[in-house]
N, C-alpha and C positions, 0 to 999 in steps of 0.2 A: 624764312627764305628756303624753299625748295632746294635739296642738294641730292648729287645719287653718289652713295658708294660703292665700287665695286673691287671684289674680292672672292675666294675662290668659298666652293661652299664648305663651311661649318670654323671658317679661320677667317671672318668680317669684325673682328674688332676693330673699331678705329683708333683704341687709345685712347694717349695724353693727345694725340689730333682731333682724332674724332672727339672727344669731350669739349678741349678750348674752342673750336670750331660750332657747336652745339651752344658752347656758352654765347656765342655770338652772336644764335639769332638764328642760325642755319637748320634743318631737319633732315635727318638721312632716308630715303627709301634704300634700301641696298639689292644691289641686281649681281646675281649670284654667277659666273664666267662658264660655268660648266651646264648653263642656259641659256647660254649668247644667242642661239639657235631662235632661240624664240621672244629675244628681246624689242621692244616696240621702239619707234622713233623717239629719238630724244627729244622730250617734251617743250615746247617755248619757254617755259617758265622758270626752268633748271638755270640754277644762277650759282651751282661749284659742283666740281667731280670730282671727287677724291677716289683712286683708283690706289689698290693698297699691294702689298707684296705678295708673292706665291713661290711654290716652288715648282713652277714651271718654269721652262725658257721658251724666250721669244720665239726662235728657233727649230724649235721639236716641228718634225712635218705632221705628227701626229695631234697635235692642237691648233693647225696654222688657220682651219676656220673659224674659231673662236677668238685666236690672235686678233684675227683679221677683222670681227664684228668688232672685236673692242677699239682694235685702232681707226676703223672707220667710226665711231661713236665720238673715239677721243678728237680725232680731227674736225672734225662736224663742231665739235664744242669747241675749239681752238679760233676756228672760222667764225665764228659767234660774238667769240669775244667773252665766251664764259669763263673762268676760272677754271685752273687744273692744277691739285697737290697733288702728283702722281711719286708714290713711295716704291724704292728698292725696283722690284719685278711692274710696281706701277709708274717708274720713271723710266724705265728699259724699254717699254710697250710704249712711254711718250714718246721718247725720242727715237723708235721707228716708227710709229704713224708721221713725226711732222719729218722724215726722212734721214734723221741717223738712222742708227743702228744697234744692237744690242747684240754682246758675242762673249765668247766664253773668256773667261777672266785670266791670268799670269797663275795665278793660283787663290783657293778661298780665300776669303776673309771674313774669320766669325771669331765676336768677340768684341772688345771695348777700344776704339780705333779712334786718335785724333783727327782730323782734316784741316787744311790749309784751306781760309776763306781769301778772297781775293777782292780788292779794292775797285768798286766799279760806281758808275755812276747810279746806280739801284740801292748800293748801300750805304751803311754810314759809318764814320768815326765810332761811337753809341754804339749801330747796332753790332761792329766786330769787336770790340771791346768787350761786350757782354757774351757775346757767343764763343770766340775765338777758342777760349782755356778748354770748351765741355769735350767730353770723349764722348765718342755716339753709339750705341750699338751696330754692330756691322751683322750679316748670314746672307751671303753670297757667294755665287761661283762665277756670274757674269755681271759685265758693266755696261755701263751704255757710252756711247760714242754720241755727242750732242749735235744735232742738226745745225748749219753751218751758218744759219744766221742767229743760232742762241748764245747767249752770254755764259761763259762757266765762272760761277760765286765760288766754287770751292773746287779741292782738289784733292787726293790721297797718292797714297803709295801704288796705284792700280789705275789710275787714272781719274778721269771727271765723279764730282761727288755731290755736284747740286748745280743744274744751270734753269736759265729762267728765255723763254721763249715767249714774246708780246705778255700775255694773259696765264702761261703756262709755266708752272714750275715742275722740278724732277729731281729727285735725291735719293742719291745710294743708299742712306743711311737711315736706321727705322727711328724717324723721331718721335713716333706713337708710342715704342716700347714701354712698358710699366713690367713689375717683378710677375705679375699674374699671364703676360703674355710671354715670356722667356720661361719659366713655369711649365706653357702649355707644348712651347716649341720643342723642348728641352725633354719632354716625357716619351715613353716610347718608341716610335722611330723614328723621334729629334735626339733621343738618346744617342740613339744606337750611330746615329750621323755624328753626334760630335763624338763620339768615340773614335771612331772611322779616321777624324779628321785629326786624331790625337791632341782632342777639349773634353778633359773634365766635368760631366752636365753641373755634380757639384759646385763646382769652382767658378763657372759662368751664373749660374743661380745665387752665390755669392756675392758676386761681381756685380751683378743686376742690381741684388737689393743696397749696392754702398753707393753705386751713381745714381740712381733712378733720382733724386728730388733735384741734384743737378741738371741732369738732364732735360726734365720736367719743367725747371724754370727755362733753360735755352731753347726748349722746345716753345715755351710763351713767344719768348723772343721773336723765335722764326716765325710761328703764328702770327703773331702780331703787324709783322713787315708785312708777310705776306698780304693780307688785311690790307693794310694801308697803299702797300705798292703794288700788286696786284687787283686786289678788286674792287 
């Protein structure tokens, strides 16, 4: 099954997503953001878009053409009926193309962060029961404000933290993380950020490697819903 990832260039790992998603059946071409410029129509055949985190904002007027190829891509696939796992900066970018909105946050949030799932007709007894406990990795400054006819699944201290639109999912929270990409974020001038933000890159690298197989199973989970209730 044909799939596009998109994500900024030389940071397109898909993870523990990208992998159980692959285990699936699915194939990624990945279309790189900072080539939006010269990206072709989205092809008939494209059956999920995983659109992954950045550390841009929606909002920079400095990127707003690029914003704007991707959200016009994203909505096109929404319209479709395709599938969308859009992560962190690629659920911010969901929910302004289908007309939220994505805006600077109360204050960061980076680090090892519960969320409040909420009881909807999309989920289950089962599937919050297994999810509910995991803490998720959070590396954020902005949140998304969810389009007014999406459902919000969960919730944080900052607001909405995973809603679901027809075909279209969106979540704060990077449920792709593994110890190798916290690792990559965490070096050099992800150092020198969570310094900034007074986070020990130590102590988060730490922290990675004791949740990560937790997470990794509720990351199943959500993959797995996704799958079933989505697409």
């Amino acid at each position: 099954m044909r799939a596009v990832l998109i994500a900024n260039r030389g940071d397109n790992d898909g993870g523990v997503v990208g992998q159980l998603l692959r285990d699936r059946g699915y194939v990624f071409e990945h279309w790189v953001r900072e080539e939006a410029a010269s990206w072709s129509a989205l092809p008939p055949d494209v059956e999920l878009v995983l659109p992954l985190g950045s550390d841009w904002s929606v909002y920079w007027p400095d990127i707003s053409a690029s914003v704007e190829a991707e959200a016009v891509l994203l909505r096109l696939a929404h319209e479709r009926g395709i599938p969308i796992f859009g992560i962190c900066f690629g659920g911010q970018i969901l929910a302004h193309a289908l007309g939220g909105r994505a805006e600077r946050a109360e204050r960061p949030e980076i680090g090892w962060f519960s969320v409040k799932w909420n009881v909807t007709e999309v989920t289950s007894a089962d599937f919050l029961e297994k999810i509910a406990p995991t803490l998720w990795l959070q590396w954020h400054y902005d949140r998304f404000v969810p389009p007014v006819e999406a459902r919000v699944l969960a919730t944080g201290d900052l607001g909405a933290q995973a809603f679901i639109a027809g075909r279209s999912l969106g979540v704060q929270f990077h449920p792709e993380a593994t110890p190798e990409i916290v690792e990559r974020w965490s070096s050099g001038a992800g150092a020198d950020e969570l310094v900034r933000s007074g986070i020990d890159p130590d102590e988060l690298r730490e922290a990675s490697g004791l949740r990560a197989v937790q997470s990794a199973r509720s990351t199943e989970v959500l993959v797995d819903w996704f799958v079933r209730h989505v697409t």
